[in-house]
HTML snippet that shows the backbone in 3Dmol.js (N, CA, C, O; Angstrom):
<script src="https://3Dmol.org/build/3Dmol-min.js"></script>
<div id="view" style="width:600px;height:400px;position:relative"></div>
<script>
const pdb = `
ATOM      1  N   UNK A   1     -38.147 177.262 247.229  1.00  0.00           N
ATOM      2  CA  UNK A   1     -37.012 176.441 247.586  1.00  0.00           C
ATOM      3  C   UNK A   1     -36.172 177.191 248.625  1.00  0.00           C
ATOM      4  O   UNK A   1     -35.874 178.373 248.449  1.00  0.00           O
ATOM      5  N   UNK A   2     -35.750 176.426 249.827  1.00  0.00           N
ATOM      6  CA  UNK A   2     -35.064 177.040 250.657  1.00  0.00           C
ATOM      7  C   UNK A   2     -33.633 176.791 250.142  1.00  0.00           C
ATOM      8  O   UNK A   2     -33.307 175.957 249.297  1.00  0.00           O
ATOM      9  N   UNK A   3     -32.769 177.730 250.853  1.00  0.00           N
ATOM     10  CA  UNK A   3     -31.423 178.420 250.798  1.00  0.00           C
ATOM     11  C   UNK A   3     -30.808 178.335 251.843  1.00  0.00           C
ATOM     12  O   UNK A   3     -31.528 178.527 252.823  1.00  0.00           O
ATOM     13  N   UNK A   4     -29.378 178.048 252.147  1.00  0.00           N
ATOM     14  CA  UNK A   4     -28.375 178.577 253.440  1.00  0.00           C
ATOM     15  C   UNK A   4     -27.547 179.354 252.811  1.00  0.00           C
ATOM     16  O   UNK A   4     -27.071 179.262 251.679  1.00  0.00           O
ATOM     17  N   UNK A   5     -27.398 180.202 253.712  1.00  0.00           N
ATOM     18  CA  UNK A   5     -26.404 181.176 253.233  1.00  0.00           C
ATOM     19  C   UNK A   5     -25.499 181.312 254.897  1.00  0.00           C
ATOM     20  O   UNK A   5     -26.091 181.174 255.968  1.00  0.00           O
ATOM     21  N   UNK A   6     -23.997 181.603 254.781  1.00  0.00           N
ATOM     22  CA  UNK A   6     -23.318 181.555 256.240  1.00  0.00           C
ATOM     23  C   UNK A   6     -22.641 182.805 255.783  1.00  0.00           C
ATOM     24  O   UNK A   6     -21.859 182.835 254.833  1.00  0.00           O
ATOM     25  N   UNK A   7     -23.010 183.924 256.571  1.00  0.00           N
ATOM     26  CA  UNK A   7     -22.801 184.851 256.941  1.00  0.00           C
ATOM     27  C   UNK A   7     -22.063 185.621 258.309  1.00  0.00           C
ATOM     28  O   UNK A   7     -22.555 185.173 259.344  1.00  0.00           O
ATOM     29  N   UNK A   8     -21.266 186.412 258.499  1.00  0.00           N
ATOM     30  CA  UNK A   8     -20.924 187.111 260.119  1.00  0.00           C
ATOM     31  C   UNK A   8     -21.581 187.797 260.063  1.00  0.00           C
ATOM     32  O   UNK A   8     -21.701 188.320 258.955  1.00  0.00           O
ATOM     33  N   UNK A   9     -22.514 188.314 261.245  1.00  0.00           N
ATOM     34  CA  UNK A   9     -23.435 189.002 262.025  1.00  0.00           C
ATOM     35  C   UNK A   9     -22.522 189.616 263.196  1.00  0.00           C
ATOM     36  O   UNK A   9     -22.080 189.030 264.184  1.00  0.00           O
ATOM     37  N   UNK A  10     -22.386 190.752 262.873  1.00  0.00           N
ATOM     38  CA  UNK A  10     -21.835 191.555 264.760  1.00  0.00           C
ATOM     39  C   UNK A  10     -22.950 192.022 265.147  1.00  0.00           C
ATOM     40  O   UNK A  10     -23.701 192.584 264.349  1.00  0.00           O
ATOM     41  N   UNK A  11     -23.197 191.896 266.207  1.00  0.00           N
ATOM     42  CA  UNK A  11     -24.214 192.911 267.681  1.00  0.00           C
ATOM     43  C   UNK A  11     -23.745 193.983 268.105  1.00  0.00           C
ATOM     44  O   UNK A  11     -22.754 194.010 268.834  1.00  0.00           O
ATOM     45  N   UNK A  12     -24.219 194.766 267.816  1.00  0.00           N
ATOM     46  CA  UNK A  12     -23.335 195.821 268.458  1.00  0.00           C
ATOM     47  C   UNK A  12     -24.194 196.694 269.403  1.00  0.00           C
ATOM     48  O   UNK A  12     -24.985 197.425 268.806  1.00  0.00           O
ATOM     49  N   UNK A  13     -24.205 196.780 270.887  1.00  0.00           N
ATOM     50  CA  UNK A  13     -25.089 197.200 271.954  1.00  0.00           C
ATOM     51  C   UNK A  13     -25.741 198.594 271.298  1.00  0.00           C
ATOM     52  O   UNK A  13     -25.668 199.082 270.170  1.00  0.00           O
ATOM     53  N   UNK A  14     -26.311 198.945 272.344  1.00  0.00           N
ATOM     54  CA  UNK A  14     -26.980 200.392 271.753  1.00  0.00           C
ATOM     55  C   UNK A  14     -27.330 200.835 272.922  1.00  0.00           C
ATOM     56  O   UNK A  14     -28.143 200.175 273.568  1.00  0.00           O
ATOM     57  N   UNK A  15     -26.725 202.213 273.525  1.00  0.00           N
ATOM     58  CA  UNK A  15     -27.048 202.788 274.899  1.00  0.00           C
ATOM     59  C   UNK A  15     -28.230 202.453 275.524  1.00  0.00           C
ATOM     60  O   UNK A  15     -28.365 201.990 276.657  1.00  0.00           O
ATOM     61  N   UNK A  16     -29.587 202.881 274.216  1.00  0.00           N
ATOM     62  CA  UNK A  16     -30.928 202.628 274.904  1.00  0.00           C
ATOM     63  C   UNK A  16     -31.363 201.104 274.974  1.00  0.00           C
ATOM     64  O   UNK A  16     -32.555 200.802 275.037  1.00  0.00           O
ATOM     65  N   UNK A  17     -30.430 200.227 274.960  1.00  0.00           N
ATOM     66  CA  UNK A  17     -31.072 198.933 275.005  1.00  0.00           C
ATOM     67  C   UNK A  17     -31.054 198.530 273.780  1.00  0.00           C
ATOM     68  O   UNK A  17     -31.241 199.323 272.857  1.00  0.00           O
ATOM     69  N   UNK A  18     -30.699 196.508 273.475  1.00  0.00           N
ATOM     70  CA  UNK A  18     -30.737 196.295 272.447  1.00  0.00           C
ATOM     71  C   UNK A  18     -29.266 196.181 271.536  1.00  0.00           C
ATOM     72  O   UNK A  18     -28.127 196.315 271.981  1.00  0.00           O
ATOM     73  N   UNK A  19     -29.543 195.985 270.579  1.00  0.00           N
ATOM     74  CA  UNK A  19     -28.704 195.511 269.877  1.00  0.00           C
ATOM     75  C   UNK A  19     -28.900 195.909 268.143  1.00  0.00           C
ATOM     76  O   UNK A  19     -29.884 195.366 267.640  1.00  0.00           O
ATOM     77  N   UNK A  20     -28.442 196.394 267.623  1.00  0.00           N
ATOM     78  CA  UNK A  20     -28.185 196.779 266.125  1.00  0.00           C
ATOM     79  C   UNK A  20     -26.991 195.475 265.316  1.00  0.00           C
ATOM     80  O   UNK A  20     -25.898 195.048 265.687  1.00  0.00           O
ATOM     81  N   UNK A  21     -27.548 195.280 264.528  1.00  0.00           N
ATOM     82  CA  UNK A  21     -27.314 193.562 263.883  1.00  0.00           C
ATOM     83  C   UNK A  21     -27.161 194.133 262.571  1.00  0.00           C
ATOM     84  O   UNK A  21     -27.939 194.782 261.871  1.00  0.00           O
ATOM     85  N   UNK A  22     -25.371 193.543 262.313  1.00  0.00           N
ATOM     86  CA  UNK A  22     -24.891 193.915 260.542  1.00  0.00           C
ATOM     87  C   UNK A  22     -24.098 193.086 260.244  1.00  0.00           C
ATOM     88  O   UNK A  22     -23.509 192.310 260.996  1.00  0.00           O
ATOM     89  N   UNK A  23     -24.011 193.207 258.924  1.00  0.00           N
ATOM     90  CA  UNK A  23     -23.029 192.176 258.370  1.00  0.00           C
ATOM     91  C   UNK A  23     -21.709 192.738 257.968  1.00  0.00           C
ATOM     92  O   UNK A  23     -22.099 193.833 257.561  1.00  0.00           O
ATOM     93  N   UNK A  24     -20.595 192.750 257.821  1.00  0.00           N
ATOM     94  CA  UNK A  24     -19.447 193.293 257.080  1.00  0.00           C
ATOM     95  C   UNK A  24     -19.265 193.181 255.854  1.00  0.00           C
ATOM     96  O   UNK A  24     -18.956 194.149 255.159  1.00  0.00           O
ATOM     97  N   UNK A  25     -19.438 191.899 255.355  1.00  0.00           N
ATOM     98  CA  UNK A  25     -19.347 191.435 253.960  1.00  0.00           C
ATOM     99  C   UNK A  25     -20.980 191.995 253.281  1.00  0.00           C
ATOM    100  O   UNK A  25     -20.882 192.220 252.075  1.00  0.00           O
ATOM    101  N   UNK A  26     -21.889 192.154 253.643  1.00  0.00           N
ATOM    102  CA  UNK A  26     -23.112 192.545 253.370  1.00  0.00           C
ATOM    103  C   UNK A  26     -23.578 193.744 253.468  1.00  0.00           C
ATOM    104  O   UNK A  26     -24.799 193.638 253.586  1.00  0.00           O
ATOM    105  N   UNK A  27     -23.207 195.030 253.487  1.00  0.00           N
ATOM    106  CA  UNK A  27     -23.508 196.341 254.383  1.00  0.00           C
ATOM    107  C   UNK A  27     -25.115 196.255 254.363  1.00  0.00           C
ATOM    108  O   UNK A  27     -25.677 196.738 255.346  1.00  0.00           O
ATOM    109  N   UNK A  28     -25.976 195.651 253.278  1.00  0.00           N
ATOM    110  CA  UNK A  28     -27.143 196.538 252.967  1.00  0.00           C
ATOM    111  C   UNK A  28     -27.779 195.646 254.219  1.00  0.00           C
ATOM    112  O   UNK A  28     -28.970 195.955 254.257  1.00  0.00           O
ATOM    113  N   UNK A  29     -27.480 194.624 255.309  1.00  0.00           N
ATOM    114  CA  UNK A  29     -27.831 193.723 256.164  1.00  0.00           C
ATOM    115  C   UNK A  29     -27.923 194.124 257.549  1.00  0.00           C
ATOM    116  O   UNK A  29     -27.174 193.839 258.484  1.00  0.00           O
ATOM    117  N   UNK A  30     -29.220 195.004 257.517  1.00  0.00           N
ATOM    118  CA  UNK A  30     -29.098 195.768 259.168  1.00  0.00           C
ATOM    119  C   UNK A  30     -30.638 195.263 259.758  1.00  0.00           C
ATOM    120  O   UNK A  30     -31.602 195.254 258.992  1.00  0.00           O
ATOM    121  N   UNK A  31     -30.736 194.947 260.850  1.00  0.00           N
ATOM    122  CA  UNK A  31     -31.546 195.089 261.831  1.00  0.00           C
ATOM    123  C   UNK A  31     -31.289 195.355 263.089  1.00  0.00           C
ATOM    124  O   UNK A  31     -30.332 195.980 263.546  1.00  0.00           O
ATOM    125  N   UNK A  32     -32.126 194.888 263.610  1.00  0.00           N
ATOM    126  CA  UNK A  32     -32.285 194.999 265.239  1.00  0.00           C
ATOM    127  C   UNK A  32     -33.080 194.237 266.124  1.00  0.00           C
ATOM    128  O   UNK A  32     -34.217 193.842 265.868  1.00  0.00           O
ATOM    129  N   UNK A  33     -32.330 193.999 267.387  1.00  0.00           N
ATOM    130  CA  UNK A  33     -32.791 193.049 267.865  1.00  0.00           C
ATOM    131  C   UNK A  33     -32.832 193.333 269.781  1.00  0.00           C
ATOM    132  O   UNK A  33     -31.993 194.099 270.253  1.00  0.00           O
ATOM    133  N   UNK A  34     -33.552 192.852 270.435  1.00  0.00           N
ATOM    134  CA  UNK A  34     -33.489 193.322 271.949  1.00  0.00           C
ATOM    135  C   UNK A  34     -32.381 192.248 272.974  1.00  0.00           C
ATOM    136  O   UNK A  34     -31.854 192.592 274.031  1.00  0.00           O
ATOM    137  N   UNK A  35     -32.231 190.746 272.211  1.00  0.00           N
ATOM    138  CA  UNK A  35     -31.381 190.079 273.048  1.00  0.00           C
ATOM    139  C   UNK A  35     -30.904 189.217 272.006  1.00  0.00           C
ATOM    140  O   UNK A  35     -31.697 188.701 271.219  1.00  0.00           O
ATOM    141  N   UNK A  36     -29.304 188.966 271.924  1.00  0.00           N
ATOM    142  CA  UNK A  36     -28.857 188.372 271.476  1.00  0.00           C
ATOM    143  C   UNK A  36     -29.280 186.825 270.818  1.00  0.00           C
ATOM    144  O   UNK A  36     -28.682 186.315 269.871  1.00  0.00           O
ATOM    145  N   UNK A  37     -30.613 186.115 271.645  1.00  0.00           N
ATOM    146  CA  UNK A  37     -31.361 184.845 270.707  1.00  0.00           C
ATOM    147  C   UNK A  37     -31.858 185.162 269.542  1.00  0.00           C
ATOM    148  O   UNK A  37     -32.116 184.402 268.609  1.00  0.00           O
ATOM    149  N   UNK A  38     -32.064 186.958 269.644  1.00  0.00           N
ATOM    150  CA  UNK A  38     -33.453 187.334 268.562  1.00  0.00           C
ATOM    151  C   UNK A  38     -32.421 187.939 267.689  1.00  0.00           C
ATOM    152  O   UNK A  38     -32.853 188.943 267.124  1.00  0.00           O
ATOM    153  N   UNK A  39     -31.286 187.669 267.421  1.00  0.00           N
ATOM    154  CA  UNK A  39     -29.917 188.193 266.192  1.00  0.00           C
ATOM    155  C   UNK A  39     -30.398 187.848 264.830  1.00  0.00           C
ATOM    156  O   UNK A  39     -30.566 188.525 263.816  1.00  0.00           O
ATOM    157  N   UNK A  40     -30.694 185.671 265.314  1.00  0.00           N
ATOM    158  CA  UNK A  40     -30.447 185.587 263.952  1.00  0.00           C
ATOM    159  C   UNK A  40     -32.118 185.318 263.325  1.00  0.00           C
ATOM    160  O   UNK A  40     -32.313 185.349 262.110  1.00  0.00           O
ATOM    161  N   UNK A  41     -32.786 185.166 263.905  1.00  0.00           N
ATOM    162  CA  UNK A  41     -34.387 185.067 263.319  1.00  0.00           C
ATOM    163  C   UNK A  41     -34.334 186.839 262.706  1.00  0.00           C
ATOM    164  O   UNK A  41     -34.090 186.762 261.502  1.00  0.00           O
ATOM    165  N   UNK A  42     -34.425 187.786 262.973  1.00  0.00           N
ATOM    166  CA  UNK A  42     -34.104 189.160 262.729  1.00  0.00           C
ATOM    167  C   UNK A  42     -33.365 189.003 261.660  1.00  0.00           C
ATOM    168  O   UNK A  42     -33.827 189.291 260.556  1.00  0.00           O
ATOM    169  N   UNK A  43     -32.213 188.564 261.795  1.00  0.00           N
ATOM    170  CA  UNK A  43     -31.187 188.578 260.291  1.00  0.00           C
ATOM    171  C   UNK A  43     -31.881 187.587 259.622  1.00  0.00           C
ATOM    172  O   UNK A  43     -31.244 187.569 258.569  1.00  0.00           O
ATOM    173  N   UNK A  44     -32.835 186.660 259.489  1.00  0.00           N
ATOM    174  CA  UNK A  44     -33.109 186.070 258.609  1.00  0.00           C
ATOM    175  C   UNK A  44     -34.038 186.967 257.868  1.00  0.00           C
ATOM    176  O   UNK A  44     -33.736 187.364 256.743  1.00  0.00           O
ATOM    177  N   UNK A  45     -35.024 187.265 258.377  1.00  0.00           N
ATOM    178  CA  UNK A  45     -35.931 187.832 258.160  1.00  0.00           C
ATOM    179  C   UNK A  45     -35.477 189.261 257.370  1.00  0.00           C
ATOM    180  O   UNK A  45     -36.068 189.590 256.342  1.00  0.00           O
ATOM    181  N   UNK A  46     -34.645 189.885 257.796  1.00  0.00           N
ATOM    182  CA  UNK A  46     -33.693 191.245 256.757  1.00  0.00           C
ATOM    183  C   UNK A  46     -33.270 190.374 255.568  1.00  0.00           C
ATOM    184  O   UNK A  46     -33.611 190.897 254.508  1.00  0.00           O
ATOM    185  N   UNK A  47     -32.626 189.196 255.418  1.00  0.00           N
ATOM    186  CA  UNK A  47     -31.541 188.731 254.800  1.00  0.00           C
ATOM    187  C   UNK A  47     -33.146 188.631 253.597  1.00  0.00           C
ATOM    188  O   UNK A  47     -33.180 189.223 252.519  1.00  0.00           O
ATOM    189  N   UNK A  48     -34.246 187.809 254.111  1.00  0.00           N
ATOM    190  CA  UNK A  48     -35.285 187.371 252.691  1.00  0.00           C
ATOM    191  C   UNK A  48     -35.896 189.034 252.317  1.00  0.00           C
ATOM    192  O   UNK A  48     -36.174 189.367 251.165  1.00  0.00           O
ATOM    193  N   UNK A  49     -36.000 189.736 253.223  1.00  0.00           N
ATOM    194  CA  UNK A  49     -36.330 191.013 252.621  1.00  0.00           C
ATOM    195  C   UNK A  49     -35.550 191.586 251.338  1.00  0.00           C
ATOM    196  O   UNK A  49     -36.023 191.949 250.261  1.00  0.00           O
ATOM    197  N   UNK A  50     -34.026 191.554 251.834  1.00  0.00           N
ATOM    198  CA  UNK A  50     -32.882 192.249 250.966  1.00  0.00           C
ATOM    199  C   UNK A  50     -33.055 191.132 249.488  1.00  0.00           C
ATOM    200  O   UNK A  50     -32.996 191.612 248.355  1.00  0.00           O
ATOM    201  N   UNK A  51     -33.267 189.638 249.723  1.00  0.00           N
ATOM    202  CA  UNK A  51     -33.330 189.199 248.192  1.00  0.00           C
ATOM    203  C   UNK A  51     -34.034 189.653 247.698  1.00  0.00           C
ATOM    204  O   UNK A  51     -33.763 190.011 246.551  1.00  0.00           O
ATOM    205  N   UNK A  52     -35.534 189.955 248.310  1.00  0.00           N
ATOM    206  CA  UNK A  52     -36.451 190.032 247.627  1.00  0.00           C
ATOM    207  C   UNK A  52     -35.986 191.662 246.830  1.00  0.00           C
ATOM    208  O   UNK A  52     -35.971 192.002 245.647  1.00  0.00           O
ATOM    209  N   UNK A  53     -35.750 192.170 247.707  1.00  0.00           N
ATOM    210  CA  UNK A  53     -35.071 193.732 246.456  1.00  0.00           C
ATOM    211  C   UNK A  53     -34.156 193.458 245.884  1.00  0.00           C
ATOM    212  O   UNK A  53     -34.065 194.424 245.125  1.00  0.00           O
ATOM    213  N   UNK A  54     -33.364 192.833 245.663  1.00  0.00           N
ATOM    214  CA  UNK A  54     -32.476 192.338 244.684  1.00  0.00           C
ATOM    215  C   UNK A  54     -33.193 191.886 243.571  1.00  0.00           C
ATOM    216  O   UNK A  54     -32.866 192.199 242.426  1.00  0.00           O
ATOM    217  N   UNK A  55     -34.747 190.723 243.992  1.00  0.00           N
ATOM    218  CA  UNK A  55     -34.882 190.077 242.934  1.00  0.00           C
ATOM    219  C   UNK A  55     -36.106 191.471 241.890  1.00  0.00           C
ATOM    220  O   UNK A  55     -36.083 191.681 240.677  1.00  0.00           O
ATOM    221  N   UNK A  56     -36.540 191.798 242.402  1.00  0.00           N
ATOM    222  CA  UNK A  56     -37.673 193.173 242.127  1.00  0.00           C
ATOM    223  C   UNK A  56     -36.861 193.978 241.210  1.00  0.00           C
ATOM    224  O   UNK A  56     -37.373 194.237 240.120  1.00  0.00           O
ATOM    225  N   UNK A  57     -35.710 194.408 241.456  1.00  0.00           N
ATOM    226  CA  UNK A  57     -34.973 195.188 241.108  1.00  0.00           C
ATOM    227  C   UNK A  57     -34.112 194.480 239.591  1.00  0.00           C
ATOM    228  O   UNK A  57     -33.665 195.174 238.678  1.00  0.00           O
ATOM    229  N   UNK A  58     -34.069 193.371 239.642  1.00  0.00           N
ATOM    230  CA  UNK A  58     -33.661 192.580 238.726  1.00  0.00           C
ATOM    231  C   UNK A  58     -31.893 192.461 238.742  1.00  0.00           C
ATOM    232  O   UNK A  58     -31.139 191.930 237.926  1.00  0.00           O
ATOM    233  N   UNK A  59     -31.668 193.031 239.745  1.00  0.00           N
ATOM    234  CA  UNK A  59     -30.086 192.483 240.233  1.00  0.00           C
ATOM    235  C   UNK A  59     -29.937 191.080 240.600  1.00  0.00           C
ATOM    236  O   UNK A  59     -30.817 190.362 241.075  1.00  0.00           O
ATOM    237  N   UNK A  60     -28.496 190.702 240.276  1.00  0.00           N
ATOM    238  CA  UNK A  60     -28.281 189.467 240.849  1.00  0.00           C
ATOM    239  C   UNK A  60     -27.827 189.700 242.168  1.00  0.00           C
ATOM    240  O   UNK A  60     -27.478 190.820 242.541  1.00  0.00           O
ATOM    241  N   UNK A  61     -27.815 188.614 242.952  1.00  0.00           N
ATOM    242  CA  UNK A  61     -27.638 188.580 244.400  1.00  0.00           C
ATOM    243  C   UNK A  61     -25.670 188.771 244.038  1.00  0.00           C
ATOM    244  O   UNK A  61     -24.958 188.597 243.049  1.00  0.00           O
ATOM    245  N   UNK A  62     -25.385 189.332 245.872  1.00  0.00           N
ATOM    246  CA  UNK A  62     -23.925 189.599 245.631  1.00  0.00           C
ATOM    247  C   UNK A  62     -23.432 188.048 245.675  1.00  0.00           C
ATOM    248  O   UNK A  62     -24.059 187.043 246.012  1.00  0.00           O
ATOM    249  N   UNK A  63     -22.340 188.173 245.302  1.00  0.00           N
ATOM    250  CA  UNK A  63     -21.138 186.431 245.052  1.00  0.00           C
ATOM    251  C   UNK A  63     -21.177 186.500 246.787  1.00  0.00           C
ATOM    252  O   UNK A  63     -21.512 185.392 247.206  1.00  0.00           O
ATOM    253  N   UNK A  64     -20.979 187.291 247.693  1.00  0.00           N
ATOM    254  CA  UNK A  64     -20.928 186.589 249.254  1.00  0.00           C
ATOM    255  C   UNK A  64     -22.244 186.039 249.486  1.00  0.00           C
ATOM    256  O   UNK A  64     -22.578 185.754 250.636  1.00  0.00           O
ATOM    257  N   UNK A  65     -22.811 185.910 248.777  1.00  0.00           N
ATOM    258  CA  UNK A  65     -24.124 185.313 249.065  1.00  0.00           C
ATOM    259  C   UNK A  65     -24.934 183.773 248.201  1.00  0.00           C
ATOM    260  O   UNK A  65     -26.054 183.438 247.817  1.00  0.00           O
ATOM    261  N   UNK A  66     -23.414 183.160 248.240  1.00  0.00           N
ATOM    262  CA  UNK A  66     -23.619 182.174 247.704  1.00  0.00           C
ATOM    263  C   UNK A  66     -24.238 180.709 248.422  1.00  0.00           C
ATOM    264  O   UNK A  66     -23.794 180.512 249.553  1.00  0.00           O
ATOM    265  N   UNK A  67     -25.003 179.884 248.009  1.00  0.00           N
ATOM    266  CA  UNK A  67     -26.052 178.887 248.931  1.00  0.00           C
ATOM    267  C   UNK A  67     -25.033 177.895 248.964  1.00  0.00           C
ATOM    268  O   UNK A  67     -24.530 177.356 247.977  1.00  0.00           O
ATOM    269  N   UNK A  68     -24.672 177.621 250.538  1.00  0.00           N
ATOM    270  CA  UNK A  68     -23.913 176.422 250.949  1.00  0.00           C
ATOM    271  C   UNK A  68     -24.998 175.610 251.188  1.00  0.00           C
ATOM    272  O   UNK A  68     -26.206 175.785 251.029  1.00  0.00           O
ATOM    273  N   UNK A  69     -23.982 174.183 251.826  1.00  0.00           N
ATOM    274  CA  UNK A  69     -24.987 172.966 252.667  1.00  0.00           C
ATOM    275  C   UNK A  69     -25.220 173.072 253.690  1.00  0.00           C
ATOM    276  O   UNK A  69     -24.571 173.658 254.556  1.00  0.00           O
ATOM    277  N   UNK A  70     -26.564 172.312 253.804  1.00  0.00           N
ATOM    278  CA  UNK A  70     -26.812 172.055 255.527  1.00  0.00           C
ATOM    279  C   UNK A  70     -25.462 171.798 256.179  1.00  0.00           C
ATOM    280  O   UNK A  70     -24.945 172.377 257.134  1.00  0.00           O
ATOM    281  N   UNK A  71     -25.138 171.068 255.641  1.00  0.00           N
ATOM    282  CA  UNK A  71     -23.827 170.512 256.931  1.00  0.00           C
ATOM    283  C   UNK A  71     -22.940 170.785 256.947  1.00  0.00           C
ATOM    284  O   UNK A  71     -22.120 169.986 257.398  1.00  0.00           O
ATOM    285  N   UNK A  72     -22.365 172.449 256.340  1.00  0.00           N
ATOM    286  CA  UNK A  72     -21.272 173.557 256.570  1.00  0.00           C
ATOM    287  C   UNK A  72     -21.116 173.833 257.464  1.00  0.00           C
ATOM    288  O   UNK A  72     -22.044 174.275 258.141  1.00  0.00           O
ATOM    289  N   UNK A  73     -19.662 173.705 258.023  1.00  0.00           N
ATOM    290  CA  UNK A  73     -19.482 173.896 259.587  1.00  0.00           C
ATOM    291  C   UNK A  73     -19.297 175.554 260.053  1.00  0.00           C
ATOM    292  O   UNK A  73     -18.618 176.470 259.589  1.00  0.00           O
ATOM    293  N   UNK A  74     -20.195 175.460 261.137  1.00  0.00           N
ATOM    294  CA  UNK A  74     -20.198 177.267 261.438  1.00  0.00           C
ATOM    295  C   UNK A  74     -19.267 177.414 262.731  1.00  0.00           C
ATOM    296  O   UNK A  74     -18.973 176.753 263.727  1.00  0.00           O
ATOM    297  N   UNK A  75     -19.014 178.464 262.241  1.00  0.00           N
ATOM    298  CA  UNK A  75     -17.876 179.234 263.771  1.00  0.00           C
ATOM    299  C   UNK A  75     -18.801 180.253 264.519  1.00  0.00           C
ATOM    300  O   UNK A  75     -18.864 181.364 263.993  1.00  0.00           O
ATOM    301  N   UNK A  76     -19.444 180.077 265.527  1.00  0.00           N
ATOM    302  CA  UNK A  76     -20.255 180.850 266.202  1.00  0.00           C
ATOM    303  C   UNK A  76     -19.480 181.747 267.556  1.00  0.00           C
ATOM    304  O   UNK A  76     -19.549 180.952 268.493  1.00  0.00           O
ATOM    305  N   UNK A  77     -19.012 182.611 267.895  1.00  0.00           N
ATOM    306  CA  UNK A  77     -18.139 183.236 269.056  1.00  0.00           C
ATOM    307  C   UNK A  77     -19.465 184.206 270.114  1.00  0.00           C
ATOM    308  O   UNK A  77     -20.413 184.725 269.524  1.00  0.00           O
ATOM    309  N   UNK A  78     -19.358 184.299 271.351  1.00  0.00           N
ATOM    310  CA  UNK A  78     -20.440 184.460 272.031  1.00  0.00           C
ATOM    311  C   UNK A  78     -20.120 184.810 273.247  1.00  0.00           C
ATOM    312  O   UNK A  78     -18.998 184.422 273.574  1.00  0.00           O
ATOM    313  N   UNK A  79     -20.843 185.558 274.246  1.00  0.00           N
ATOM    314  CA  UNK A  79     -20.454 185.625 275.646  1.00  0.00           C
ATOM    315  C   UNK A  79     -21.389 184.719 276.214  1.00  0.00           C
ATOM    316  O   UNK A  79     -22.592 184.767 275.956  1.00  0.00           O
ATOM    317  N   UNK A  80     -20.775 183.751 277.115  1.00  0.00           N
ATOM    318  CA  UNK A  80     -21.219 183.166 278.256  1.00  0.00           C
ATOM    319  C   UNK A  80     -21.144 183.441 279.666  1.00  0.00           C
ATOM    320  O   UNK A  80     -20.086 183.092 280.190  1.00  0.00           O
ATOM    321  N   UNK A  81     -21.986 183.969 280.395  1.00  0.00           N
ATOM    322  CA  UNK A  81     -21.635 184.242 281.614  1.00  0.00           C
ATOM    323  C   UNK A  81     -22.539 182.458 282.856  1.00  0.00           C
ATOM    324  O   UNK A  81     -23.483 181.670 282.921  1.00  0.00           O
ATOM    325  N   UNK A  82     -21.276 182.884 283.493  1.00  0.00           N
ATOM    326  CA  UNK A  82     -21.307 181.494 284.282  1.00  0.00           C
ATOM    327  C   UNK A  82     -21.142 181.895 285.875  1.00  0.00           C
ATOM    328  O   UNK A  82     -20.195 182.614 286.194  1.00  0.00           O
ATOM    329  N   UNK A  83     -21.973 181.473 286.767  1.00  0.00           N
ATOM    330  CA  UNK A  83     -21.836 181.684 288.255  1.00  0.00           C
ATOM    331  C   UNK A  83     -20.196 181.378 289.368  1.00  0.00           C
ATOM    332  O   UNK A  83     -20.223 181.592 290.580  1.00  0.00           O
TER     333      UNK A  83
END
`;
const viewer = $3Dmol.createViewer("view");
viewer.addModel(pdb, "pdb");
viewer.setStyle({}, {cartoon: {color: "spectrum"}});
viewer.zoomTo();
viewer.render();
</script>
C-alpha cells in the first residue's frame, strides 16, 4: 500500500558538484543528488529505505511521519533563472 508523507527537503550545494539532500524534522533523511530534479526521486528512495529500518528494527515510524492525502497542498520554494 502506498503512502504520502510531506516533508522539507533543503539542497545544500557541495563544492565538488551536486547537492546533499536532508530533512530538518527527519535527521536520519540524507542523500544526494547531482541536480535539483533528482532531490526528490533520491529522497524518496532514502525516505522507503529509512522505513524499511524502522520496520526491521521493530520501531515505530517517527509522529513527523505521518500519511497525509493526495490532495495536501504543498509549499514548494525554488530558484528560477529567467533570460
Amino acid at each position: 500500500m502506498s503512502k504520502m508523507f510531506k516533508l522539507l527537503l533543503v539542497l545544500t550545494p557541495q563544492p565538488e558538484g551536486g547537492y546533499t539532500v536532508t530533512c530538518p524534522v527527519l535527521p536520519e533523511l540524507v542523500t544526494e543528488c547531482d541536480t535539483p530534479e533528482q532531490a526528490i526521486p533520491n529522497a524518496q528512495d532514502a525516505l522507503e529505505g529509512l522505513i524499511e529500518v524502522y520496520q526491521q528494527l521493530g520501531k515505530p515510524l517517527p509522529p513527523v511521519l505521518s500519511d497525509v492525502a493526495e490532495n495536501t497542498p504543498l509549499w514548494i520554494e525554488t530558484l528560477l533563472k529567467v533570460s
